[in-house]
N, C-alpha and C positions, 0 to 999 in steps of 0.2 A: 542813181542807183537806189534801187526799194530797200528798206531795211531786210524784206525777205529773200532778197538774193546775198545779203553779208553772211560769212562760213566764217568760224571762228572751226582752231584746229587744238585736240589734248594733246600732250607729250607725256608720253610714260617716263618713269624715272631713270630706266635704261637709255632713253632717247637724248634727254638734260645729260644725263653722264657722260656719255659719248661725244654732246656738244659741249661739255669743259673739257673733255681730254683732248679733240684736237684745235683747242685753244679759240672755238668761235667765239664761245662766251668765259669773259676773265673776269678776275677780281672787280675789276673796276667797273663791271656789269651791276653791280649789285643786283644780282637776281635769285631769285629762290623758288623750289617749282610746289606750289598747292594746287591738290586736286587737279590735277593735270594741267593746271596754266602756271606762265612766266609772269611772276610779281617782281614790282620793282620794290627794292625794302625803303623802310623809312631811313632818309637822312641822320647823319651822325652828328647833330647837334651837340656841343661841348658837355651840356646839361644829361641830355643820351649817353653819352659815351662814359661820362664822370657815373652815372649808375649803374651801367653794365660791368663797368671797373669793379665797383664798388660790390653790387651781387656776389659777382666773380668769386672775389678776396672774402667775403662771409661765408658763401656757402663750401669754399675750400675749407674753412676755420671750420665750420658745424658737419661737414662729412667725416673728413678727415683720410686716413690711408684706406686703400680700396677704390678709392670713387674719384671721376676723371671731373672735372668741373671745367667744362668745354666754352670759352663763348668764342658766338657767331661761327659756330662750324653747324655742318649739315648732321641731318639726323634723317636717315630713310625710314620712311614713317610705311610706305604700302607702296605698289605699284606705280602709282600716281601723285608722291608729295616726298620732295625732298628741303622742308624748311631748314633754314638755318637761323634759331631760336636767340636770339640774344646771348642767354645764359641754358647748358640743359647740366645737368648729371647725371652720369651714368656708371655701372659698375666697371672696376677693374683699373687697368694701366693705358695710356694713350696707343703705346703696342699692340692693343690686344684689336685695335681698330686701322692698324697699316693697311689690309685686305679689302676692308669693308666697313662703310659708316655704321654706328650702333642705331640698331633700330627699338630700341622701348627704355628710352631714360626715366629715370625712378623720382623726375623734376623738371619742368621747363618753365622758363622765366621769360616776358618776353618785356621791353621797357618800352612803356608810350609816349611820346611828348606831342605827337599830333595827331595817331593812328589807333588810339582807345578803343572807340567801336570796331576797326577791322577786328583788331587785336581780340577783344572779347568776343565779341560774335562768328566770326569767320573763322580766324586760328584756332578760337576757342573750340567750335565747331570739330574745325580736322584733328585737336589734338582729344576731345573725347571720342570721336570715332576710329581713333588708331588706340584707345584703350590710357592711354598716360591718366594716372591717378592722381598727379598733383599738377596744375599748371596755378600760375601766379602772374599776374598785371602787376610794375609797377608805376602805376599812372604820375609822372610827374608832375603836371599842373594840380590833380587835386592832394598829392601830398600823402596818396595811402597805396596801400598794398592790397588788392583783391584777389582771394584765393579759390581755385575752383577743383571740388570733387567727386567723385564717384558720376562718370561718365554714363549715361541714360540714354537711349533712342527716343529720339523726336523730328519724326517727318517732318517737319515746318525748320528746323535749322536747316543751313546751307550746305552741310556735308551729312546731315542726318542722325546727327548725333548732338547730344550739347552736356554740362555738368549738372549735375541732378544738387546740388548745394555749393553754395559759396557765402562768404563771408567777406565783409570789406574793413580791412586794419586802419589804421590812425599810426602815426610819427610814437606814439609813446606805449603800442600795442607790442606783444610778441608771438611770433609763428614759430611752429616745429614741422621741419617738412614730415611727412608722413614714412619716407627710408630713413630718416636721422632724428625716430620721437624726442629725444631726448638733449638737444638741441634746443634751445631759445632764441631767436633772432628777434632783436630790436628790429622793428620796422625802418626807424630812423635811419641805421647803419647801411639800408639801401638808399635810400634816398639821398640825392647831390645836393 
C-alpha cells in the first residue's frame, strides 16, 4: 500500500460526543479529540498525578469562590477539539456546566513528564487559537513552570496560531494567573 493511497479521517466535536454517550469510547479510552483527531493522553505517572493534585489544591486556594477548578475534564475549545487539560479554571459553579462543557477557561494547566514538546507546541498551538490568555506547562523533569501569553497568528504553528510571549519560572519563582492578579503562587507548590 503507497503512502498516497492512506485516508486519515477528522471528527467534529459533535461526532467524539456522540461516541462517549453511546459508551464506544470510555474513561478508560483515554482519549481527547484536538483539531479533529483522537489523541491518546499521557500516562498517569505517580510524579503526573501528584502535580495535577497539586495545581488542583493551589489554584482552588488563589481563585477562590466563583471559579470551578476542573481537572482532567473536557473543555469544548471550537468545532473540532474537545481536550481534557490537566488542570483548567473557569468561571462560576460546576452546575452551571450540567448542559454543556465550558468553552474559554480564564487558565489551563497542562503537566509534562514525557510530552513537553506536544504539550508546548501542539496544545500550545490549539489553545492560542481558540483564544485562552493564560496556558502554563508544568514540565516536571526540568523543575519549572513555563508560562504562555497573548495568543498571535503564525502560519507555520500547527493549528495556526501560537503565544506571542512566555516566560519560563524556577522552584523559588512566583506567578499570578492573569483572572486572579493578585494571587502569588510558588512555583514549587506545583511541583511533586
Amino acid at each position: 500500500m503507497s503512502a498516497s493511497s492512506v485516508w486519515s479521517r477528522k471528527w467534529t466535536r459533535m461526532e467524539y460526543d456522540r461516541l462517549v454517550e453511546v459508551e464506544i469510547l470510555g474513561p478508560e479510552d483515554r482519549i481527547e479529540l484536538l483539531g479533529g483527531h483522537m489523541i491518546v493522553k499521557e500516562p498517569q505517572y505517580s510524579p503526573r498525578a501528584t502535580s495535577v493534585c497539586l495545581v488542583q489544591r493551589v489554584l482552588t486556594a488563589a481563585f477562590g469562590s466563583g471559579w470551578d477548578v476542573r481537572a482532567q475534564m473536557p473543555v469544548a475549545l471550537d468545532e473540532e477539539s474537545e481536550p481534557e487539560p490537566d488542570v483548567s479554571v473557569v468561571p462560576g459553579d460546576p452546575r452551571d456546566y450540567r448542559d454543556a462543557h465550558p468553552e474559554r477557561p480564564a487558565l489551563i494547566v497542562e503537566v509534562a513528564l514525557s510530552r513537553l514538546r506536544f504539550d508546548r507546541d501542539h496544545k500550545g498551538s490549539l489553545y492560542a487559537r481558540a483564544g485562552i490568555a493564560d496556558y502554563w506547562i508544568v514540565s516536571i523533569p526540568d523543575r519549572r513552570v513555563e508560562v504562555y501569553r497573548e495568543p498571535v497568528p503564525d502560519g507555520t504553528a500547527p493549528f495556526g496560531w501560537r503565544y506571542g510571549r512566555s516566560i519560563t519560572l524556577g522552584p523559588d519563582d512566583h506567578v499570578a494567573p492573569l483572572a486572579a492578579p493578585r494571587a502569588s503562587i510558588l512555583i514549587a507548590d506545583l511541583l511533586p
